[in-house]
Residue frames as qw, qx, qy, qz and C-alpha x, y, z in Angstrom:
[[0.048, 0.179, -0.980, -0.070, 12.05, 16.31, 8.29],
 [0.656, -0.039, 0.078, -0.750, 9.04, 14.12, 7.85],
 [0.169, -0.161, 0.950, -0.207, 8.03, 10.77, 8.72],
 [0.578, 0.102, -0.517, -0.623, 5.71, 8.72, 6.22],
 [0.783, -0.201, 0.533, -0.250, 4.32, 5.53, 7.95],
 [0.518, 0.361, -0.748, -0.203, 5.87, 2.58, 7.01],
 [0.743, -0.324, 0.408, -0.420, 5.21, -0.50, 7.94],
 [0.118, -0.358, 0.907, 0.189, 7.53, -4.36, 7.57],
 [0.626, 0.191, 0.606, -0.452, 3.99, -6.03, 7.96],
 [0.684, 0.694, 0.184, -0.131, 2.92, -5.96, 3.91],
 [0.277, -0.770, 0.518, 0.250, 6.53, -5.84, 2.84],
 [0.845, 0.367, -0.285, -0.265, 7.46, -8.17, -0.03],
 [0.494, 0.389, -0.712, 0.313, 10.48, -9.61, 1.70],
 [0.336, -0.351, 0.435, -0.758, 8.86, -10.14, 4.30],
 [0.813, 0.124, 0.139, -0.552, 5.70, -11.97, 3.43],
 [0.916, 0.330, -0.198, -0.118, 7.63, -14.19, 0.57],
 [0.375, 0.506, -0.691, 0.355, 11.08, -14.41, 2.06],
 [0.155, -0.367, 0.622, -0.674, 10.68, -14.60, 5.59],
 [0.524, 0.073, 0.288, -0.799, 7.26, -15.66, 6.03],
 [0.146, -0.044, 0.976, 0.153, 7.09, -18.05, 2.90],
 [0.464, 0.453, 0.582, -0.490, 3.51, -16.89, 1.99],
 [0.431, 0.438, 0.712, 0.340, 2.10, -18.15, -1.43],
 [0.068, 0.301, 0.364, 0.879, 0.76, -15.59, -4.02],
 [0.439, -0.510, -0.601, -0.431, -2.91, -15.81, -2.77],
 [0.475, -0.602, -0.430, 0.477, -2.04, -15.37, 0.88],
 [0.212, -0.185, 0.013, 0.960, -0.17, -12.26, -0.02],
 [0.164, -0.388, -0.559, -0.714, -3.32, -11.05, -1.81],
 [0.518, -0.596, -0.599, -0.133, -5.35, -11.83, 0.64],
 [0.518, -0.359, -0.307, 0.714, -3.11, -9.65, 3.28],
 [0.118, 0.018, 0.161, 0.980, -3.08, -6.80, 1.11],
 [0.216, -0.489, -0.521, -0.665, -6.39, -6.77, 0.79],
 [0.477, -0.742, -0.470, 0.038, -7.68, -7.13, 4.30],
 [0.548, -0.159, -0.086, 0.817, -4.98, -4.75, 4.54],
 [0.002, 0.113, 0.377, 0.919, -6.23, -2.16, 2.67],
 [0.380, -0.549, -0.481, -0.569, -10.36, -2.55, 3.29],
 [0.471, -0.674, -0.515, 0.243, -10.17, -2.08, 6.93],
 [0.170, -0.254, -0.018, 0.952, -7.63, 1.15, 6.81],
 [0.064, -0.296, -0.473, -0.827, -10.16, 2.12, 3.88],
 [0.455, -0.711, -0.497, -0.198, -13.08, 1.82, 6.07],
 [0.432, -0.609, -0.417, 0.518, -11.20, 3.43, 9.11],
 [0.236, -0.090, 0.129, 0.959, -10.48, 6.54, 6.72],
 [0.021, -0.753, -0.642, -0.142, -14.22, 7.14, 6.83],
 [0.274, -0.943, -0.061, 0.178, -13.31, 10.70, 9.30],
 [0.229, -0.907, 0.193, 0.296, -9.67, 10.84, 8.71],
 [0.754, 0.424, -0.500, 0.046, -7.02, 9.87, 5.83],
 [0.813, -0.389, 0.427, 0.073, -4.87, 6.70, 6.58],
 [0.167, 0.763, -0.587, -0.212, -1.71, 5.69, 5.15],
 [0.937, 0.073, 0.323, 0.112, -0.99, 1.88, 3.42],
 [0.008, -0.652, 0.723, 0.230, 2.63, 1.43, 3.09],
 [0.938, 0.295, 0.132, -0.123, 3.07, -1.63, 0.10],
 [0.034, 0.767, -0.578, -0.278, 6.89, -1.78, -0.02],
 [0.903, 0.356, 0.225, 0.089, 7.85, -4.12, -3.04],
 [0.297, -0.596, 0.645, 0.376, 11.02, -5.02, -4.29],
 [0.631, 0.448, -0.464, -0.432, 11.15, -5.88, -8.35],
 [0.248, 0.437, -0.863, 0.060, 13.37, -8.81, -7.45],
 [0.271, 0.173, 0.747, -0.582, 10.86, -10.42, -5.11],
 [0.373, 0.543, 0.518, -0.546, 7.28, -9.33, -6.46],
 [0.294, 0.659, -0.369, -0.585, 8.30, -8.93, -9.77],
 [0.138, 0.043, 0.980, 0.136, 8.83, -12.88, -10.30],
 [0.528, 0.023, -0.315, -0.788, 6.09, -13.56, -12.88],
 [0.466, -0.319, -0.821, -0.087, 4.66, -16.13, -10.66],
 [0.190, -0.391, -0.513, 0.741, 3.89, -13.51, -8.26],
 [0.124, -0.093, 0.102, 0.983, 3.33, -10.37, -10.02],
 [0.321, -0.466, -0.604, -0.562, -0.36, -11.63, -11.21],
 [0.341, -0.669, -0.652, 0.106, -1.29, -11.18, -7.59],
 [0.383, -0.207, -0.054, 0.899, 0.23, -7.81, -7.36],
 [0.165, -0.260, -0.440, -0.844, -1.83, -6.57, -10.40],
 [0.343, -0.625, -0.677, -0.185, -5.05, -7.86, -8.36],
 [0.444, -0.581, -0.549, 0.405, -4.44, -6.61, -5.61],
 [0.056, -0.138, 0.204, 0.967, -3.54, -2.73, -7.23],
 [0.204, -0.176, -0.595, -0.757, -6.60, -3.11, -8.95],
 [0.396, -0.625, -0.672, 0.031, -8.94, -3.85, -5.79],
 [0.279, -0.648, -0.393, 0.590, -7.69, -0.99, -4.28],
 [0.064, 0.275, -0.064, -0.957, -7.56, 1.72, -6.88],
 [0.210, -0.483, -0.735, -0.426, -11.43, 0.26, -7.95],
 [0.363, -0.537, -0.683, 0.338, -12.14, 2.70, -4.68],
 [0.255, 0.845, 0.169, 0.439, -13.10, 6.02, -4.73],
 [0.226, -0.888, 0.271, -0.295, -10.64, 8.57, -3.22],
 [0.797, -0.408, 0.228, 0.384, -7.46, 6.55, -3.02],
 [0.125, -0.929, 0.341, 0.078, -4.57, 8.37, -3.37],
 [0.942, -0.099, 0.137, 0.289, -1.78, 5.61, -5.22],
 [0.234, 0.925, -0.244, 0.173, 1.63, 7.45, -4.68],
 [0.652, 0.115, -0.479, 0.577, 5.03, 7.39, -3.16],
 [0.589, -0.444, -0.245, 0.629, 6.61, 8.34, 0.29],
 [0.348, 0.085, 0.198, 0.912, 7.75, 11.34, -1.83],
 [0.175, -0.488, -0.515, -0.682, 4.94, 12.70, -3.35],
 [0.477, -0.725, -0.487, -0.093, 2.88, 12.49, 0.26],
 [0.460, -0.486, -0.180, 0.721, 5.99, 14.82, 2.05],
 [0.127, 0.152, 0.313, 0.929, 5.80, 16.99, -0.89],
 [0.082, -0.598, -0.452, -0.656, 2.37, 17.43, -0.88],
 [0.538, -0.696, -0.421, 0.221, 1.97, 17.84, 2.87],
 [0.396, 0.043, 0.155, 0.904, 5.09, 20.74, 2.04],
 [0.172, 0.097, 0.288, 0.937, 2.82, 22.23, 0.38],
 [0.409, -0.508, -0.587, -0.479, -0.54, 21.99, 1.37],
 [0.306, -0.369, 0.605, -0.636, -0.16, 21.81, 5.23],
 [0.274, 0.162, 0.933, -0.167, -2.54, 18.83, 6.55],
 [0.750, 0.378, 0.149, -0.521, -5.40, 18.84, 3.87],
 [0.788, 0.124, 0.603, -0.012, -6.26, 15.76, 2.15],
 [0.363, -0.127, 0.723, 0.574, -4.79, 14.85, -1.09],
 [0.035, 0.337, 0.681, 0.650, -8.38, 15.58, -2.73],
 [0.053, -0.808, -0.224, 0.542, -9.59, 18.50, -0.75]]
């Protein structure tokens, strides 16, 4: 069995349901989301769970901040956009070495 971090924080039902935050806020989360793990993965890899629900994030008054905010983070070198899946598989198979080792 294997246990992916997840986290409710960055959640789309969360942020816009619950929370009530605007496109731009949600941008802004993800992002400061994303450049501080990215900087803390300087020595070791970190994991940014982005769970999104079509219904939710998919509303085409949202979705334009989605695209930014995909697009600040894979403009970085060595990020790794995948699924839950993909990161148990490869850890299956690889043991603990980095996704681009």
């Amino acid at each position: 069995m294997f246990s992916v971090p997840y986290t409710i924080e960055l959640n789309d039902v969360t942020m816009f349901v619950s929370k009530s935050y605007t496109g731009p806020q949600f941008l802004e989360a993800v992002i400061d989301q994303f450049d501080q793990l990215y900087s803390d993965s300087e020595h070791s890899g970190r994991v940014m769970s982005l769970p999104l629900h079509p219904f939710i994030v998919g509303q085409p008054f949202r979705h334009r901040y989605l695209d930014r905010a995909l697009e600040h983070i894979t403009s970085h070198d060595g990020v790794w956009v995948t699924t839950s899946d993909a990161i148990a598989a490869h850890y299956q198979s690889t043991g603990n070495r980095r996704a681009d080792s």
